[in-house]
C-alpha positions in Angstrom: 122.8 110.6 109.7 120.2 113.1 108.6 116.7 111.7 108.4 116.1 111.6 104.6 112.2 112.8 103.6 112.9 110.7 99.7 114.0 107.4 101.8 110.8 107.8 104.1 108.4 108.5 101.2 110.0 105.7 99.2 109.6 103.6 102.3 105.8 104.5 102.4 105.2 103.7 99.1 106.7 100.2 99.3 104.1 99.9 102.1 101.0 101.1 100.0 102.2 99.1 97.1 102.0 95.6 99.1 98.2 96.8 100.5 97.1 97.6 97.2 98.0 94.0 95.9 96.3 92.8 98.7 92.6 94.8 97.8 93.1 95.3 94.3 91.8 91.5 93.1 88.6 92.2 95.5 85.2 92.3 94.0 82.2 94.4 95.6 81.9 91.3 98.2 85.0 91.0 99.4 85.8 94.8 99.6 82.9 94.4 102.4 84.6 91.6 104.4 84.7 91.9 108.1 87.8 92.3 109.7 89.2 92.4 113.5 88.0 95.7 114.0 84.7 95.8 114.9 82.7 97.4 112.7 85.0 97.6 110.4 85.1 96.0 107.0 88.5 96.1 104.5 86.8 99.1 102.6 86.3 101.1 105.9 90.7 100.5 106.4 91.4 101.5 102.9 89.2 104.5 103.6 90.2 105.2 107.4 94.1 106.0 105.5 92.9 108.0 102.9 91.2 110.3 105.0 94.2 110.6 107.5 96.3 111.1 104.5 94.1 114.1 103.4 94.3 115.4 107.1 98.0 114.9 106.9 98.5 116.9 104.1 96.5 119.7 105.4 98.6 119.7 108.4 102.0 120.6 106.3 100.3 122.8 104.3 98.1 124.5 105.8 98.1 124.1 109.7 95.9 127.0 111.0 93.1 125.2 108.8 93.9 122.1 110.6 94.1 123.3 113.6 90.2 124.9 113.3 89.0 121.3 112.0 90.9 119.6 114.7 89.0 121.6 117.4 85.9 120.7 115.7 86.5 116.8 115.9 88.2 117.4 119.7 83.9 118.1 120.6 83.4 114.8 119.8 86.5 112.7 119.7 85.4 109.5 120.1 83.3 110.0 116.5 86.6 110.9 114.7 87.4 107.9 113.7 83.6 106.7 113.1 83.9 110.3 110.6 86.3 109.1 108.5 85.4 105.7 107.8 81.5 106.8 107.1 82.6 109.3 104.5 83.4 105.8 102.4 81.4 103.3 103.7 78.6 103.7 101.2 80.9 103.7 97.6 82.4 100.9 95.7 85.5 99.8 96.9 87.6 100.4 94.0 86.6 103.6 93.7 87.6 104.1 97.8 91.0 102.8 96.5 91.4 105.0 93.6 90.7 107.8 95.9 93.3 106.6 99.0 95.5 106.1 95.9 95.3 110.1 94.9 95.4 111.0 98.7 98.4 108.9 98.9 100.4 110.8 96.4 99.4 114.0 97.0 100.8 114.1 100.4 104.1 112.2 99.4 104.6 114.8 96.6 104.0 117.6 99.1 106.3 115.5 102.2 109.3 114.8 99.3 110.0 118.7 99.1 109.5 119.3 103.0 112.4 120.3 105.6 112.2 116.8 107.4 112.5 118.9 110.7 109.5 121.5 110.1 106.9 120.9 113.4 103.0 120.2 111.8 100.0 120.1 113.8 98.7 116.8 114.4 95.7 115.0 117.0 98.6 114.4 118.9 101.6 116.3 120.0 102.9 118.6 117.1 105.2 116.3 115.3 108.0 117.3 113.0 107.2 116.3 108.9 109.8 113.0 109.3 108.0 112.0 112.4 104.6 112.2 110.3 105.7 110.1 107.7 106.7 107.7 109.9 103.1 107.7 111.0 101.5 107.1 107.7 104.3 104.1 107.6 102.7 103.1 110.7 99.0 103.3 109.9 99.8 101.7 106.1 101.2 98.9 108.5 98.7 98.4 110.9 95.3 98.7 109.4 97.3 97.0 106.3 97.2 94.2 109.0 93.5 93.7 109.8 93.3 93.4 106.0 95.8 90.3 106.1 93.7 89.1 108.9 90.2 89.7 107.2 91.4 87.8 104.1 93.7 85.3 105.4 96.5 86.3 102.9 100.3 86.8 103.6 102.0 89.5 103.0 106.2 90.5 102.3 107.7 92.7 105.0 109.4 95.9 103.5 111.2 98.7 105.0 108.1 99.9 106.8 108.8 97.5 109.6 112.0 99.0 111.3 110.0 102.5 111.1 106.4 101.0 112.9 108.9 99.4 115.8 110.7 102.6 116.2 107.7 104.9 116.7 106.4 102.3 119.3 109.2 102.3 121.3 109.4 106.1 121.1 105.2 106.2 122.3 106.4 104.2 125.5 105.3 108.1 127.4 102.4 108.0 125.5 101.4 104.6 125.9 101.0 105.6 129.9 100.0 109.1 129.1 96.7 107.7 126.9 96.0 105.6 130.0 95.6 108.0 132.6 99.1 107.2 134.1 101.8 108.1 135.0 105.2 108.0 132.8 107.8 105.8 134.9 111.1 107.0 135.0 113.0 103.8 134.4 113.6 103.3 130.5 113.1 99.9 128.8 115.3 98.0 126.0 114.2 96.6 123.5 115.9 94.1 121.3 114.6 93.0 118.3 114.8 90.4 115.5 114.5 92.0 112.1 113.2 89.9 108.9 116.4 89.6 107.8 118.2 88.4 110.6 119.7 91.4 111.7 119.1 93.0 115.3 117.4 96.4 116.2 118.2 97.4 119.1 116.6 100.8 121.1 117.9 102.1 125.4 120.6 100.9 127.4 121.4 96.9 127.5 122.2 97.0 131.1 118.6 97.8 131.7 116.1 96.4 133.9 113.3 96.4 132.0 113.9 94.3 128.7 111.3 93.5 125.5 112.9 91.2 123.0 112.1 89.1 120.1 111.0 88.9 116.6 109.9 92.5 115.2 107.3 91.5 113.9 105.3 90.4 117.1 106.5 93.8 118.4 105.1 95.6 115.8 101.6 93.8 115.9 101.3 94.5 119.9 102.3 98.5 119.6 99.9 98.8 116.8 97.4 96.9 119.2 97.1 94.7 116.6 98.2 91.3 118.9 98.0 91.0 122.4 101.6 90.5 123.6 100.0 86.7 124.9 100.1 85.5 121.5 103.4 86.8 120.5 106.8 85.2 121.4 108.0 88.2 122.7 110.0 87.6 126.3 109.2 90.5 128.7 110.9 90.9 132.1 110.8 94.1 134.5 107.9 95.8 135.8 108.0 99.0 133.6 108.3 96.8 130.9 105.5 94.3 132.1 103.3 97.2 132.6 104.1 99.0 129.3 103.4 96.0 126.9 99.3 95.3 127.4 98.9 99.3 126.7 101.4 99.8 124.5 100.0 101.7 121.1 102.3 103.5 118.7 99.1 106.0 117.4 97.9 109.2 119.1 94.2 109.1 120.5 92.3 108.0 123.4 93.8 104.1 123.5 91.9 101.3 121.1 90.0 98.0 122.2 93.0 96.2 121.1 93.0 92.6 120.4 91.7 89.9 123.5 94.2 87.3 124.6 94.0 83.9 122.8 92.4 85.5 120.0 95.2 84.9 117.6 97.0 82.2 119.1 
């Protein structure tokens, strides 16, 4: 079935719609509340997305452009992030979220009209458009999460979900790659619980190497958001053992992560 660029862009907006709701009854204080990133405050998520949005856009349309600021931030990678949340940090936070909100639709009015297949630039690999949506799925997700954790809140699972596991079973190579190691050549399955109660399922069953359990806790350890100790997920194999504590679902040199026990 072709990968449909409205369905993804619909999907994302479901996503930004539940972390608005989450941000949008904060007041100066609580925009400034610490979450499990350190260093980083709810403001400094909302504003970490907007600027990847921005880049994003600039990727699809105009990549040589990219391309000369991505060489720019490759001098100093590690600061890259650091970049993007400082360009925020010092403004009110509604006004951070009024500005992710017009990054937001800019790039899903530009991705709407894009050949899903079309290769842009990226920190990364080159990625085709569908495959960057997915991403901005995937970051909406995950930094959407240290805001549930900052604030204690709860938050609905949409279609986002099904999109944030697949790209971290697909970054398995990566996962190694960002780690200085070596890509095994066995390939892992992974069987999932969605919300709903149906089953995702992603490689061969008759595999050694096996990840399974609830989505959810999948998603939270490939978006390094969980260490896979505090999740119920049931890992056998030594591909699959190995994989899990590295596993990340972004690009980039490989985040802190979260410490075992710390969300028990």
């Amino acid at each position: 079935m072709p990968v449909s660029m409205a369905q993804l862009c619909d999907d994302l907006m479901a996503e930004t719609g539940v972390l608005e709701s989450m941000v949008l009854p904060l007041d100066s204080e609580g925009w400034l509340t610490p979450t499990p990133a350190e260093g980083w405050s709810v403001l400094d998520q909302v504003g970490h997305l907007a600027y990847f949005d921005d880049a994003a856009t600039l990727a699809a349309t105009d990549p040589d452009r990219f391309r000369a600021e991505r060489e720019v931030a490759f001098a100093d990678p590690d600061a890259l992030t650091e970049t993007a949340a400082a360009k925020y940090r010092a403004r009110p936070g509604i006004d951070v979220l009024m500005e992710f909100r017009v990054a937001r639709m800019a790039l899903v009015d530009v991705f709407r009209t894009i050949d899903p297949k079309l290769r842009v630039p990226w920190y990364g690999p080159d990625m085709s458009t569908a495959s960057s949506v997915t991403a901005r799925i995937m970051e909406t997700w995950a930094h959407g999460q240290d805001v549930v954790d900052a604030l204690g809140v709860t938050r609905p699972q949409t279609g986002a979900l099904r999109h944030v596991a697949h790209i971290g079973v697909r970054a398995l190579p990566n996962s190694f790659l960002a780690n200085g190691l070596d890509v095994p050549e066995a390939v892992v399955f992974v069987e999932l619980a969605g919300p709903d109660g149906d089953t995702w399922t992603w490689g061969p069953p008759d595999a050694t190497d096996v990840v399974r359990g609830p989505a959810v806790d999948f998603c939270l350890v490939v978006t390094r958001r969980r260490h896979v100790d505090d999740t119920a997920l049931t890992v056998t194999g030594p591909v699959a053992e190995a994989w899990m504590p590295i596993a990340q679902a972004f690009a980039g040199p490989p985040g802190t992560g979260r410490k075992p026990g710390q969300f028990a």
